[in-house]
N, C-alpha and C positions, 0 to 999 in steps of 0.2 A: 802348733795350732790346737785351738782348744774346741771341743766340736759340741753343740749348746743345743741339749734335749729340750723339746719338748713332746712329755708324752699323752696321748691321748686314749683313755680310758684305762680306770683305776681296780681294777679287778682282780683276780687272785694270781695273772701270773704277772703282772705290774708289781704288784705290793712284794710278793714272794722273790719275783730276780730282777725286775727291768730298772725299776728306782733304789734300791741300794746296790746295784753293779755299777750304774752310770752314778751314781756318788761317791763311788771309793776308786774308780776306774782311771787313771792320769789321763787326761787329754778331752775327759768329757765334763760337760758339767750338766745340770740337770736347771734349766732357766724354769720351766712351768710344766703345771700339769693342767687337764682339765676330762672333765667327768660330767652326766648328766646330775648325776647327786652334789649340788653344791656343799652339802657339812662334808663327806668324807671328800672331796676336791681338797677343802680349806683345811681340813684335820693331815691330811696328809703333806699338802703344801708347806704347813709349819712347820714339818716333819721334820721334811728334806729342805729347808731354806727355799723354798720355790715361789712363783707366783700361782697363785690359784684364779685361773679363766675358763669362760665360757668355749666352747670349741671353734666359736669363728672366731674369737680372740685371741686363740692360739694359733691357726691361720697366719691371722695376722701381724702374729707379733716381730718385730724386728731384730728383739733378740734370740729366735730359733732357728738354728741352722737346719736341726732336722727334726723330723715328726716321727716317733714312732706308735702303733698303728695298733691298740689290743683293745679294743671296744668290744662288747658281744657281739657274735653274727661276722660275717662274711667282710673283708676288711677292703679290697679295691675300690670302693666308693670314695671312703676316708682318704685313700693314698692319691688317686686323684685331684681330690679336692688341696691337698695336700702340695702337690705335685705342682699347682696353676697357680700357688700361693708362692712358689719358689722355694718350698723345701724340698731335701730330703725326705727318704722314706723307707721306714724301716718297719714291714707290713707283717703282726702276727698271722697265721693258719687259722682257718681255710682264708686262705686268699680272696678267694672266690667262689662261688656256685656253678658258674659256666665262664664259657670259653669266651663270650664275648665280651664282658666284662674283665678278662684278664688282657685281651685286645687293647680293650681303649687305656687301660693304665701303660701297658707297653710303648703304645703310640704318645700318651701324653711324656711319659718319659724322655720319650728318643727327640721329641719336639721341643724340650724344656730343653735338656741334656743334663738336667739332674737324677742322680743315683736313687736306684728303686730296689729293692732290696725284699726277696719275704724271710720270715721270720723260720727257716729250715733249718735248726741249730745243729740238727744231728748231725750233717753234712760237714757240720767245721769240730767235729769230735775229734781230739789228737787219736783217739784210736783208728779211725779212718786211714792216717797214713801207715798207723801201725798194722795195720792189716794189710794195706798194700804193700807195704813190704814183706809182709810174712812169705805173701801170697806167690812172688815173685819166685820162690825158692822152691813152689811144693807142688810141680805140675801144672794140670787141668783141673779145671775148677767142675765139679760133675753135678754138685745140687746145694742150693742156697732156701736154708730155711730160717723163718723168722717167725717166735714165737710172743706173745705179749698177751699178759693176764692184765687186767685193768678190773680196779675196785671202782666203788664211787669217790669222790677226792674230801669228803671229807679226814680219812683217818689221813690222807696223804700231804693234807696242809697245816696239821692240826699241830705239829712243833711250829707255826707260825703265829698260834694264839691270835686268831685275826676274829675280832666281832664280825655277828652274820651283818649283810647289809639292810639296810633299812628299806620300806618301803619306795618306789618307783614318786620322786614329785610328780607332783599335776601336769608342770608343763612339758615333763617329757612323756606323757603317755603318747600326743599326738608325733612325736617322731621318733617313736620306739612304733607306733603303728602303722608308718609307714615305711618303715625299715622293714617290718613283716611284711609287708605286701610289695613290698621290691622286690626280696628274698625268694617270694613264694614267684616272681615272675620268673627271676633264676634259675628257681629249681621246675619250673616246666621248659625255659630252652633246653637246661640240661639234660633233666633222665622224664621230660613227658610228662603231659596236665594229666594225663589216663593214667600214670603209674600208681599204684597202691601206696594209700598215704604210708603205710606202715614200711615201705622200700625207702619213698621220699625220706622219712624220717633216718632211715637206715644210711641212706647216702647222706642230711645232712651230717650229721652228728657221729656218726662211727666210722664213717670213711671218709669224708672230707676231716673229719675232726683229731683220729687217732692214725690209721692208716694211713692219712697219705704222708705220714711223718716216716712210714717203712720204706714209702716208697721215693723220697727222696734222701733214706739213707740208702737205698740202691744203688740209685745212681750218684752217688757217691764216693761208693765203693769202686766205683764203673761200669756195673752193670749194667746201666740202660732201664729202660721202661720193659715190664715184662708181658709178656704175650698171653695176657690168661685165657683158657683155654675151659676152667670148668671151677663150678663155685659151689658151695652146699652151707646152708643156714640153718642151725642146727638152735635144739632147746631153745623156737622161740616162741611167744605168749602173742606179740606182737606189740606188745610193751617194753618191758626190761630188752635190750639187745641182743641179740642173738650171739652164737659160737659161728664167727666166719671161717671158714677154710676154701682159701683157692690157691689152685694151682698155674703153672703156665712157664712157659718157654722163655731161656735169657737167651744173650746174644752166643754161638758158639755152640757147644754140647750141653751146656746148664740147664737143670730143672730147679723151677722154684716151688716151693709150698710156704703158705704163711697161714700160720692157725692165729686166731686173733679171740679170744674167750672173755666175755663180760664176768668178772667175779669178787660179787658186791662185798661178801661175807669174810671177805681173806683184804687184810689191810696195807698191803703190800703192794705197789706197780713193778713187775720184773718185763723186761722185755730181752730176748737170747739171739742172738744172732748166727746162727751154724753155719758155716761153709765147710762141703767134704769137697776134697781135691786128688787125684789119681794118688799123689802121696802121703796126703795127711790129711788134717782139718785145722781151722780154727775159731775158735769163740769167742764171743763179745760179750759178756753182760752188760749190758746200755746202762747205762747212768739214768737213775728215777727223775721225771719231769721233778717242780717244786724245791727241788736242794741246787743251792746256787751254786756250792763249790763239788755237789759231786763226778764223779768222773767213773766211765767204764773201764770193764775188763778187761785185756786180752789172753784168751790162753793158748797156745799153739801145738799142733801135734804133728810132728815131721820122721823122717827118717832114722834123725837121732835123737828123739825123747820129745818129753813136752815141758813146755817152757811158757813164764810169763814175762811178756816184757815191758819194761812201763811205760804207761801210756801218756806221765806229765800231770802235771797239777792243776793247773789252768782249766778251767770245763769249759763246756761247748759256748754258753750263753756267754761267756767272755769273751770266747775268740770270733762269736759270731760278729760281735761290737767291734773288733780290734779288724775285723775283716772288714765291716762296713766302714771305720773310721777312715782306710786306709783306701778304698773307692773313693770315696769323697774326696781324698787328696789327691788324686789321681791313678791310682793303680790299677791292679786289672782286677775288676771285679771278680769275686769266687761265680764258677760258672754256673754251679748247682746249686744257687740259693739266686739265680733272676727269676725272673715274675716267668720267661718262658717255658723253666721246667712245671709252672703251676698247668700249664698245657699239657704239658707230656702225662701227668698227675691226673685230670679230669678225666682224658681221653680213659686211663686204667679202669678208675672210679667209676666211670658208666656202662663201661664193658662189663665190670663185675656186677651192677643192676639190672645189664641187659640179661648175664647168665644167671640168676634173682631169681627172673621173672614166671 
């Protein structure tokens, strides 16, 4: 079975992994794409052999099996629409803004009985099992910390030689305007019309946007949704983003901290993943978002030394596809990448705006 993209919206992590993975990838093929900017739609469609359509014509088309979902802004809309169209869906982060909008895509899914997918690549990282098995061997797990430096993405896409994008056409200004003003509805069920724009901004874009990628490599790992408990925003202007650090309670004896550090000036994305355990530890350095084929670390430190073991060649964004190809034909979907842990996800996310405030 050969399983027939179409992607919708063409933007840097499209161009960087989703259209040349799903064109080298065996089983997939990539039918169409479609973008508010018609020339980079049609520049890119000749690319990739594709059709170049508008997005209700991708919708429409009969030869897409599935939609995958990287538009700017908050993605459950699209996957709905998506959804009622009889595809597939395979929905980049943030999913959503709130909880009720990850409801109705839940519901339209269960009701189609087409596969809904978000875009949680971390969760299908080979090192995820390599870590559970580490893990198995080295005690109690006492404290889980996750560290991630984030620059701004130009030096980080910049082996991809991609031209800046051109101006916004005329006729998408009026529904790029109202995607803002959906959004902005979103973000008052979520964290409150009274919260300080500069929180609102916080929650969109830092923790729906970056964190909630730690927090569904948590759970993961197995950990579960953590209990935060206390949060501190550190070096901020109320512009550039702040230095988050929260804490909070796993399931068991675990303590989590995750320091999260905006850092424009250093061209680098590392993200660390520490686990101390009554007998050892082990570390992950996470594979950089934008590299298709890279892959994390693991290092492990046990009773008899430390060791690295490998983690496999295949990266996460490969196996996320080979995971969703494989729902689609029936299997059991991966648990931690359904639109319901985007719940578990939000629930964190506001907790930490409420402790913000």
């Amino acid at each position: 079975m050969t399983l027939r993209w179409g992607v919708l919206g063409l933007g840097t992590i499209s161009r960087a992994i989703h259209l040349p993975l799903i064109a080298r990838l065996p089983g997939h093929e990539l039918a169409a794409v479609a973008d508010l900017d018609p020339e980079r739609c049609a520049e890119l469609a000749t690319a990739y052999g594709a059709r170049a359509l508008t997005p209700e014509e991708l919708f429409a088309a009969d030869d897409v099996d599935a939609v995958l979902v990287a538009t700017p802004g908050r993605h459950a809309a699209h996957a709905v629409t998506a959804l009622r169209a009889g595809k597939h869906v395979l929905a980049e982060k943030p999913f959503a803004l709130s909880a009720e909008e990850v409801r109705e895509a839940i519901a339209v899914a269960r009701h189609t009985g087409l596969h809904l997918q978000v875009g949680y690549m971390k969760v299908h990282d080979r090192s995820v099992e390599v870590v559970q098995e580490a893990l198995a061997g080295l005690g109690e797990v006492r404290l889980v910390q996750i560290s991630v430096r984030h620059p701004v993405d130009a030096p980080q896409v910049e082996h991809l030689r991609m031209l800046p994008p051109g101006p916004l056409p005329a006729a998408a200004v009026p529904l790029v305007a109202a995607d803002d003003a959906a959004e902005n509805l979103a973000l008052d069920a979520s964290v409150g019309a009274d919260t300080a724009p500069q929180l609102r901004r916080l929650f969109r874009s830092v923790l729906c946007g970056s964190v909630v990628h730690e927090l569904s490599l948590l759970r993961g790992l197995g950990f579960g949704s953590p209990d935060v408990d206390h949060v501190d925003l550190l070096a901020w202007d109320g512009l550039a983003p702040p230095t988050v650090f929260a804490t909070g309670r796993l399931a068991g004896h675990a303590r989590f901290v995750l320091d999260w550090a905006w850092t424009p000036d250093r061209p680098d994305y590392t993200e660390t993943v520490r686990i101390t355990t009554t007998a050892g530890e082990v570390v992950v350095d996470v594979a950089p978002p934008y590299r298709l084929d890279a892959t994390s670390q693991v290092t492990v430190t046990g009773p008899t030394g430390t060791h690295r073991p490998p983690a496999g060649a295949d990266g996460a964004f490969q196996r996320q596809l080979e995971a969703f190809a494989s729902a689609v034909g029936g299997s059991a979907p991966h648990p931690d990448s359904a639109p319901e842990g985007a719940l578990h996800d939000l629930a964190v996310l506001q907790r930490i705006v409420e402790l913000a405030r």
